[in-house]
VODOTI-814981 format. One line per 3 residues: for each residue x, y, z of N, C-alpha, C. Coordinates in pm, whole numbers, plus 32768, in hexadecimal, padded with zeros to 4 digits. Example, Ala and Ser with C-alpha at 12.3 -4.5 7.8 and 13.67 -1.06 7.14 Angstrom:
BEGIN
8527,7DC7,830C,84CE,7E3E,830C,8528,7EB6,830C  8505,7F1F,82C4,8557,7F96,82CA,850A,8003,8313 $
***
This chain:
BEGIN
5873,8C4D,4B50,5883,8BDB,4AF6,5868,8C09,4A66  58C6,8BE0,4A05,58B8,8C21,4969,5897,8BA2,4923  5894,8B86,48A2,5888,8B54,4846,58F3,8B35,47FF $
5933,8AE7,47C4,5996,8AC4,477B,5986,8A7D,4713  5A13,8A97,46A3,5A04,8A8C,4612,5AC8,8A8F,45F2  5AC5,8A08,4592,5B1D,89DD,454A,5B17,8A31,44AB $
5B80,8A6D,4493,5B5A,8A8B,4418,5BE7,8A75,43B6  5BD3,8A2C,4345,5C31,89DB,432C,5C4D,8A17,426E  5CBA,8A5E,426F,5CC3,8AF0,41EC,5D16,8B05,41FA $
5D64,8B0F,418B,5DC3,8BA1,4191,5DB3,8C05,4127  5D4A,8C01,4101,5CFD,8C7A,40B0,5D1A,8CF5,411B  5D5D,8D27,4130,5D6A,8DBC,419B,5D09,8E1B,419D $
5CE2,8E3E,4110,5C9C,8EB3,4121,5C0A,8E8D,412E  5BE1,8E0F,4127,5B61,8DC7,416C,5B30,8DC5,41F0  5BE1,8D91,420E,5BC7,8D30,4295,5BC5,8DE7,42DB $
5BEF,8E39,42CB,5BE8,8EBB,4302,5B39,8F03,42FA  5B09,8EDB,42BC,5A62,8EE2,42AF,5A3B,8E8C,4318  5A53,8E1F,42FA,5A0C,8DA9,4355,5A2E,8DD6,43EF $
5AB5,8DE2,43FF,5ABD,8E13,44A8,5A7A,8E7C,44BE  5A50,8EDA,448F,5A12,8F66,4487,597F,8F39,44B3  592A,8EBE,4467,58BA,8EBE,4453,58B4,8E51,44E4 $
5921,8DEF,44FB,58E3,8D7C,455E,5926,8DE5,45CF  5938,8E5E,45DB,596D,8E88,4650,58C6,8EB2,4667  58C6,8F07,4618,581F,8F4B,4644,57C7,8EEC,467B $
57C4,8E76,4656,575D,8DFD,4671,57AE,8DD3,46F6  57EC,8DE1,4750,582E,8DEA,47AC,583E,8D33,47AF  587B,8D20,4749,58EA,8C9C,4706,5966,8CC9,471F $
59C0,8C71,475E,5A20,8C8F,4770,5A6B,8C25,46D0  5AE5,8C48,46BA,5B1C,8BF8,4655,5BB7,8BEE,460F  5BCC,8B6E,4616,5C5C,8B47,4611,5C8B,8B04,458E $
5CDB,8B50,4554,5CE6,8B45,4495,5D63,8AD1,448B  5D32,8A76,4440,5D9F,8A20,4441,5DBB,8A26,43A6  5E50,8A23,4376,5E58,8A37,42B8,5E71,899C,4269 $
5E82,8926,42F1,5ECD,88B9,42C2,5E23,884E,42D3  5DF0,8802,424C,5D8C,87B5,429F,5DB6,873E,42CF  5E2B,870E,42E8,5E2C,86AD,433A,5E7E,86C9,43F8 $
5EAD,8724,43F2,5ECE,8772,446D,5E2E,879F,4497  5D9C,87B0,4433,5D39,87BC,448C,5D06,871E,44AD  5CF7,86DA,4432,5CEA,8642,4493,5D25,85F7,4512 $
5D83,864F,44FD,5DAE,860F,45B2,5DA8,8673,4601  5D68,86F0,4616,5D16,8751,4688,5CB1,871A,467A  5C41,86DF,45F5,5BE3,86D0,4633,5BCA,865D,465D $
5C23,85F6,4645,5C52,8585,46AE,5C5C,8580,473C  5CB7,85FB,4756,5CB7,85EC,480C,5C72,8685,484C  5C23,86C1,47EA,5BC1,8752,4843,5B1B,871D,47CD $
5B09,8764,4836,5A4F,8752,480B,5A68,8801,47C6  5A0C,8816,4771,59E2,88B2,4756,5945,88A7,4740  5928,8934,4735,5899,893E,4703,586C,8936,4676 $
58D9,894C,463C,58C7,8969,45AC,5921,895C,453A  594A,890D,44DE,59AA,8908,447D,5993,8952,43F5  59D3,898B,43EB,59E0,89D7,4374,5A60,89C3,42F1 $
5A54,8976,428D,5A82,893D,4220,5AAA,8999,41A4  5B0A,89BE,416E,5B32,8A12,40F0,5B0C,8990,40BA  5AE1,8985,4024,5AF1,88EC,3FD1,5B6E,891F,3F5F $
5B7C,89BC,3F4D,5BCA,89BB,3EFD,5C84,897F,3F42  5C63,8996,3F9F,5CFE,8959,3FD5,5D14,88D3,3FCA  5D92,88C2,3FC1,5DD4,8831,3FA9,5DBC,87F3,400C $
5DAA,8789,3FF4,5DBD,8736,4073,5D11,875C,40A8  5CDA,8794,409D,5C29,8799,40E8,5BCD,8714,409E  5BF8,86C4,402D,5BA4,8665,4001,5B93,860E,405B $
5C15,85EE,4065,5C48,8552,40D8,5C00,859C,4140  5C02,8609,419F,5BDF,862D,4213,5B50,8605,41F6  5B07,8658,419E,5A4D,862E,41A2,5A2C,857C,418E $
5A94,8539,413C,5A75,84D6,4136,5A8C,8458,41A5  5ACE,84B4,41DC,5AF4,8450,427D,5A5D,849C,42E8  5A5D,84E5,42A4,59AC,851A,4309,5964,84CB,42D5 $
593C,84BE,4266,58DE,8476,4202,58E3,83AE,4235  594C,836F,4235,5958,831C,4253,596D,82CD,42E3  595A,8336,4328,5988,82FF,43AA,59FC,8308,4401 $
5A79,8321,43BD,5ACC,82EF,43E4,5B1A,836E,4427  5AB9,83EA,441A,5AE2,8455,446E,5A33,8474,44CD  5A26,8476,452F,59CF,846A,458B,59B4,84FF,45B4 $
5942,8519,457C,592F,85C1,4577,5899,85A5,4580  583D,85EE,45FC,579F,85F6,45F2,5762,8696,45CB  57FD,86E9,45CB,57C9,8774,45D6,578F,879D,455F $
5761,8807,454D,5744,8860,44D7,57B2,8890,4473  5792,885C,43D3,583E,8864,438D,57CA,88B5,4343  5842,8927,430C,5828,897A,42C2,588C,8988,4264 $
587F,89A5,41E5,58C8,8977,415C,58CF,89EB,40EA  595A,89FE,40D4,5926,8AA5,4081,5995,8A53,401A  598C,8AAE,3FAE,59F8,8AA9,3F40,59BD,8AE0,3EB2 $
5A1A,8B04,3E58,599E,8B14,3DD2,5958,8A93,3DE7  5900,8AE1,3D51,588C,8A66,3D2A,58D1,8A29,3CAD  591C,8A44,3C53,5990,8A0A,3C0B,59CF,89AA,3C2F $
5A09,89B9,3CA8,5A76,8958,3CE7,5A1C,88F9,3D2A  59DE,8914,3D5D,59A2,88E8,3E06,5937,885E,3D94  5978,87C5,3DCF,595A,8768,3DBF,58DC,873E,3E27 $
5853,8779,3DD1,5801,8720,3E11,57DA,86A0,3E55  57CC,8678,3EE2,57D0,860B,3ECA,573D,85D7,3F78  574E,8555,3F9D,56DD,8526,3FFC,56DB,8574,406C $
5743,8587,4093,5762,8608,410F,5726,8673,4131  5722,86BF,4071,56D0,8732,40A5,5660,873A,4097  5626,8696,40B5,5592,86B2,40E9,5567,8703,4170 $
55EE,86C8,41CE,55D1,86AD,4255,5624,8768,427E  5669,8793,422C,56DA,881F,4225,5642,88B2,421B  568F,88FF,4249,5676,8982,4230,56EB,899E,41A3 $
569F,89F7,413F,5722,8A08,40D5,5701,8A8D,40B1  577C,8ADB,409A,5770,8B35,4068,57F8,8B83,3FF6  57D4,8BDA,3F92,584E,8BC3,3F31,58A1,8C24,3F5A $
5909,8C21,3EF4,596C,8C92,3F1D,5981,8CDC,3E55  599E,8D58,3E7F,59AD,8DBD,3F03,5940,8DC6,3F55  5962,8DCC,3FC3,58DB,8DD3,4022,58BF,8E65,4009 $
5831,8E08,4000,57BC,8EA5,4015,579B,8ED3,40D6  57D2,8F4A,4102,57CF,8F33,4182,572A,8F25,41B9  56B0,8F57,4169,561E,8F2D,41A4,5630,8EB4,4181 $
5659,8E47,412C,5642,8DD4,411F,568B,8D86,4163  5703,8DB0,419F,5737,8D7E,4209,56FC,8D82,4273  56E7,8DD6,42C2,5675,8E18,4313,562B,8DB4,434D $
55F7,8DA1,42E8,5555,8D6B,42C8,5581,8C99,42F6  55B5,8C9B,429B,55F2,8C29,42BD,562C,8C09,4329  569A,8C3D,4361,56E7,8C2B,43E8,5686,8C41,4483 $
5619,8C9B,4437,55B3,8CB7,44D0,5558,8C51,44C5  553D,8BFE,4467,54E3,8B56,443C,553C,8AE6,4496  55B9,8B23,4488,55FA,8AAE,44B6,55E6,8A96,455D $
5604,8B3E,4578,5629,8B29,460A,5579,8B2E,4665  554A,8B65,462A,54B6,8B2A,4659,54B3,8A93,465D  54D4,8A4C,460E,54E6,89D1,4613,5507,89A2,469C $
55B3,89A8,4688,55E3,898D,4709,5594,89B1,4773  558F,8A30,4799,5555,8A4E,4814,54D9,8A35,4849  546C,89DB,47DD,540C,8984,47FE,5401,8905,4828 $
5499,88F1,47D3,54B3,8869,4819,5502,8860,488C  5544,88CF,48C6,555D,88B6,493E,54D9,88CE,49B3  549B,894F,4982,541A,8992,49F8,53AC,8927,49CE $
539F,8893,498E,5361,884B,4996,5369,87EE,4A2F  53D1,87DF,4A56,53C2,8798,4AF5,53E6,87DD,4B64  5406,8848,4B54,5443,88C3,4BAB,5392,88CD,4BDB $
53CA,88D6,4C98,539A,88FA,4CD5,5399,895B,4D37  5364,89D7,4D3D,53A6,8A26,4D59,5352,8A68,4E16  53AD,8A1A,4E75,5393,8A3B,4F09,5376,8ABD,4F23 $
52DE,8AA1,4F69,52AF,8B20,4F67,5268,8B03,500A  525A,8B76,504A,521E,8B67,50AD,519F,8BE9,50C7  513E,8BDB,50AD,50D7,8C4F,5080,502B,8C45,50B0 $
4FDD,8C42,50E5,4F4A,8C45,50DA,4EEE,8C37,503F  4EC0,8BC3,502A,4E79,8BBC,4FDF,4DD6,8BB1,5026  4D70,8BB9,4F6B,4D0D,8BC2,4FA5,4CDB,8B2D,4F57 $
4CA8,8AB8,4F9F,4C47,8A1C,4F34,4BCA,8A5D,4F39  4B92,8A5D,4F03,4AF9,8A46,4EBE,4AC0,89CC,4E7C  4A85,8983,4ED7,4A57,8908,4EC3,49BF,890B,4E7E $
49A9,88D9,4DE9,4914,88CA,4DCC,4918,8962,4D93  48AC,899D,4DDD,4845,8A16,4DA5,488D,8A7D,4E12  4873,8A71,4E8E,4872,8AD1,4EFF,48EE,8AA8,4F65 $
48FB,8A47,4F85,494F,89FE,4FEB,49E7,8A42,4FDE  4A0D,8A86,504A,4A75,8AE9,5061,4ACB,8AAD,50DB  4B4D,8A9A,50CB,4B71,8A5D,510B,4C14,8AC0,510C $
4C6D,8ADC,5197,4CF6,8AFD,517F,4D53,8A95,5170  4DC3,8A9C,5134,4E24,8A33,513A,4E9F,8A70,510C  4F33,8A39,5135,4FBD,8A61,5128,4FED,8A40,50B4 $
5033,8A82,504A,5059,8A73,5025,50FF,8A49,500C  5110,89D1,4FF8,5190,89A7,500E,5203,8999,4F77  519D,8967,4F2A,5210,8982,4E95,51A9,89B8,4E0F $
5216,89C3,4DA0,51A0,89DA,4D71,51F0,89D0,4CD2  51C5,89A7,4C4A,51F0,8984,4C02,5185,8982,4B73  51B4,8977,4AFD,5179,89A0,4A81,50D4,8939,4AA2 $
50ED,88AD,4ABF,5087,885E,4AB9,501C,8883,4B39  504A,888A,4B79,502D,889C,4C17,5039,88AE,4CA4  4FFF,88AB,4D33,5028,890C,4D8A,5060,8863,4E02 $
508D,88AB,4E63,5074,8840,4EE4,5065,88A2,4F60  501E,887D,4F81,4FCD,88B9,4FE8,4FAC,8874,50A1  4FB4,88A8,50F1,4F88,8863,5169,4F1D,88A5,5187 $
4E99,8851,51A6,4E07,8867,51FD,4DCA,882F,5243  4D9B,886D,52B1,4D86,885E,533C,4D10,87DD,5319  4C9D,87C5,52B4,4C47,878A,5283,4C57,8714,5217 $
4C22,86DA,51FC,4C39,865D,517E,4BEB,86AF,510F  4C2E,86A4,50B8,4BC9,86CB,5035,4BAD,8669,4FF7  4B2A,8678,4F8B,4AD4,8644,4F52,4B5A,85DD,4ED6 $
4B52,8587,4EDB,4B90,84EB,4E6D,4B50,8525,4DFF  4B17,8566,4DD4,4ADA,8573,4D2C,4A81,85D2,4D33  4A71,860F,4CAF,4A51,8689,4CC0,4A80,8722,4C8B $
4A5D,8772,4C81,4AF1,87DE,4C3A,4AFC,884B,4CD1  4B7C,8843,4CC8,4BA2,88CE,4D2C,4BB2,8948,4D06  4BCD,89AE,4D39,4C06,8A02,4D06,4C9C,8A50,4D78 $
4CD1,8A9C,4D67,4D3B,8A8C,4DB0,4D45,8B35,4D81  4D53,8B79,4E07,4D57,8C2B,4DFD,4DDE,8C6D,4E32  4E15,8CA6,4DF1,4EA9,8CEA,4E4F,4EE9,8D44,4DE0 $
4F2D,8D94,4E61,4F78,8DF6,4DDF,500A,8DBC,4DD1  5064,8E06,4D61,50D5,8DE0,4D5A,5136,8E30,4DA0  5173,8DEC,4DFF,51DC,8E46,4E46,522C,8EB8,4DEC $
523A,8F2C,4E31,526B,8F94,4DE2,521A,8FCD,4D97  51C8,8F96,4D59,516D,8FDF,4CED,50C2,8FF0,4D08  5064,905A,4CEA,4FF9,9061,4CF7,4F88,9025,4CA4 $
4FB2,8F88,4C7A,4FA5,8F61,4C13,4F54,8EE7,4C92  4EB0,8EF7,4C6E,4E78,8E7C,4C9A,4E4D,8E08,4C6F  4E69,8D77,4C72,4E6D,8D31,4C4B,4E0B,8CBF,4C83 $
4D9F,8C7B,4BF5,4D10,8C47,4C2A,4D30,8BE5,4BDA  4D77,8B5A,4BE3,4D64,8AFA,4BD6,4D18,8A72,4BBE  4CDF,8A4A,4B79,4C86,89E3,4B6A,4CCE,8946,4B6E $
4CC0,8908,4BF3,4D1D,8874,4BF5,4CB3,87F9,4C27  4D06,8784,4C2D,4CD4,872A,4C82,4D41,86DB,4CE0  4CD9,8688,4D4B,4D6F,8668,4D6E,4D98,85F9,4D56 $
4E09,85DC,4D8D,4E6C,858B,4D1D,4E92,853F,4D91  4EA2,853E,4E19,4ED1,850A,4EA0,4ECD,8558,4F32  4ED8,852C,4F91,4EAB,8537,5001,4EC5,84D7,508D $
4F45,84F8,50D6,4F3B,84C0,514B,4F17,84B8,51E7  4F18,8489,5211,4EEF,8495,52A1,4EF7,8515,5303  4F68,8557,52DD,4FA2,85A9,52FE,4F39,8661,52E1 $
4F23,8643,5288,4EC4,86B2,5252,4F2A,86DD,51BF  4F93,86A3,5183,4FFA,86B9,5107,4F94,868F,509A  4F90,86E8,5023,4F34,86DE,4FCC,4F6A,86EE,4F3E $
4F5C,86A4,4EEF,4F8E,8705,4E47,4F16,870D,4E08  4F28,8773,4DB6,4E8B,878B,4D83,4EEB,879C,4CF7  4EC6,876B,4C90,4EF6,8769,4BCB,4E76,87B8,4BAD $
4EDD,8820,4B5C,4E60,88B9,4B11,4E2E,883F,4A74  4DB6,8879,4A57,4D69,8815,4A03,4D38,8865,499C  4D42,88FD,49C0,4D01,896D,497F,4D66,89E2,497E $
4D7F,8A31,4918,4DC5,8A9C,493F,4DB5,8AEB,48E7  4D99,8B67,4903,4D81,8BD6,488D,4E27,8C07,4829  4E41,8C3E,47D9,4EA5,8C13,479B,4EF7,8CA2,4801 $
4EAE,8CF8,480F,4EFD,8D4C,4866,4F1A,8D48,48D0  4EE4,8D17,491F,4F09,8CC4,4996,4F98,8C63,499A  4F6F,8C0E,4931,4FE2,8BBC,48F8,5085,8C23,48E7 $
5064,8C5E,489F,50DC,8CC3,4867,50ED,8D02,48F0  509D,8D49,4940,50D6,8D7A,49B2,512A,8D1B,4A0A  5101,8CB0,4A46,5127,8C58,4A82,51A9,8C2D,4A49 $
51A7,8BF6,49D2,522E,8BD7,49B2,52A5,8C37,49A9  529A,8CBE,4996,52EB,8D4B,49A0,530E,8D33,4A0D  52AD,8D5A,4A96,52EA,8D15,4AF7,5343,8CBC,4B42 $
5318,8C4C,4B0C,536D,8C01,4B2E,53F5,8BFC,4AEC  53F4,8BFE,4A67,5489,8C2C,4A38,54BF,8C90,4A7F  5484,8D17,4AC8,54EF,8D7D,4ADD,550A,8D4D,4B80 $
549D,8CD0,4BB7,5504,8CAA,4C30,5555,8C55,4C0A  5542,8BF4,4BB4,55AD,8B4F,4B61,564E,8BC8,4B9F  5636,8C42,4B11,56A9,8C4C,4B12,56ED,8CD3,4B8F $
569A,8CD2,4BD4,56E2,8D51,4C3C,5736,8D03,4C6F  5755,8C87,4C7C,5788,8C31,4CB1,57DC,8BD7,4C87 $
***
């Protein structure tokens, strides 16, 4: 599974940077030169990412049908053009912007802001089925085994043979499949049925932990 991007130019020797740079960011991307031939792709396809010349004709009406509603876009817009031309306006509060000629670190820099973006907001409800041995630690000492069944940026779901403690902090022990990378969790739980099915929401996380975990899970999001 890749990433995708509208990019809407006929600046050539740009848009030849830009594919160069959203290829590396493993963005895939589809150059449109007309902006109203892109208002009606992004009418009937979803993308990950729009990308706007302002110096081209016809790109005012396009941002201003973003701006107003009347073109239905939640993705990440990104906005290049000189700073001469390029009509500031409420949009690029909400825009990534960057000028032209592109500077390729400042492209870079920008286009990898973006797609971090995206890919947080997708690995925000992505849950990613796992079937593995974990270790609960209830309290101080209290050691307990349990299955691991999914597992995701916020937190795990788990099946155990025992009821765990309604309040309280857990902690939650396991490595990451494939990697020798062990992982000590600080959660509570969040639900629990009859069955022994459990979710436990992380409450604590060291920032490297964090960063590991989410690497993770992006390089399963997209093996797939």
């Amino acid at each position: 599974m890749t990433l995708s991007s509208l990019l809407v130019s006929r600046d050539w020797p740009e848009v030849s940077v830009l594919e160069c740079i959203l290829g590396g960011l493993h963005i895939a991307v589809e150059v449109e030169s007309e902006p109203e031939r892109a208002r009606g792709k992004l009418a009937k396809s979803k993308v990950d990412a729009l990308i706007v010349d302002c110096d081209l004709s016809g790109s005012a009406n396009l941002l201003a049908g973003l701006q107003n509603g009347t073109i239905r876009n939640s993705v990440p817009l990104l906005i290049m053009g000189a700073p001469s031309r390029r009509k500031r306006s409420e949009i690029e509060k909400g825009a990534f912007v960057f000028e032209k000629p592109i500077s390729v670190e400042q492209a870079v820099h920008t286009l990898s802001a973006a797609r971090n973006m995206i890919v947080d907001g997708r690995l925000r409800y992505h849950r990613q089925a796992l079937n593995v041995q974990v270790s609960v630690i209830c309290g101080t000492n209290k050691r307990m085994r349990a299955q691991l069944m999914n597992l995701s940026q916020g937190g795990v779901g788990i099946k155990v043979k025992q009821a765990l403690p309604s309040c309280g902090p857990l902690q939650v022990v396991f490595a990451l499949p494939g990697t020798r990378r062990s992982m000590k969790m600080e959660g509570q739980l969040a639900w629990m049925d009859p069955q022994g099915n459990a979710g436990i929401r992380f409450v604590s996380t060291n920032e490297r932990s964090k960063r590991d975990l989410q690497l993770w899970l992006e390089q399963q999001y997209f093996a797939h």
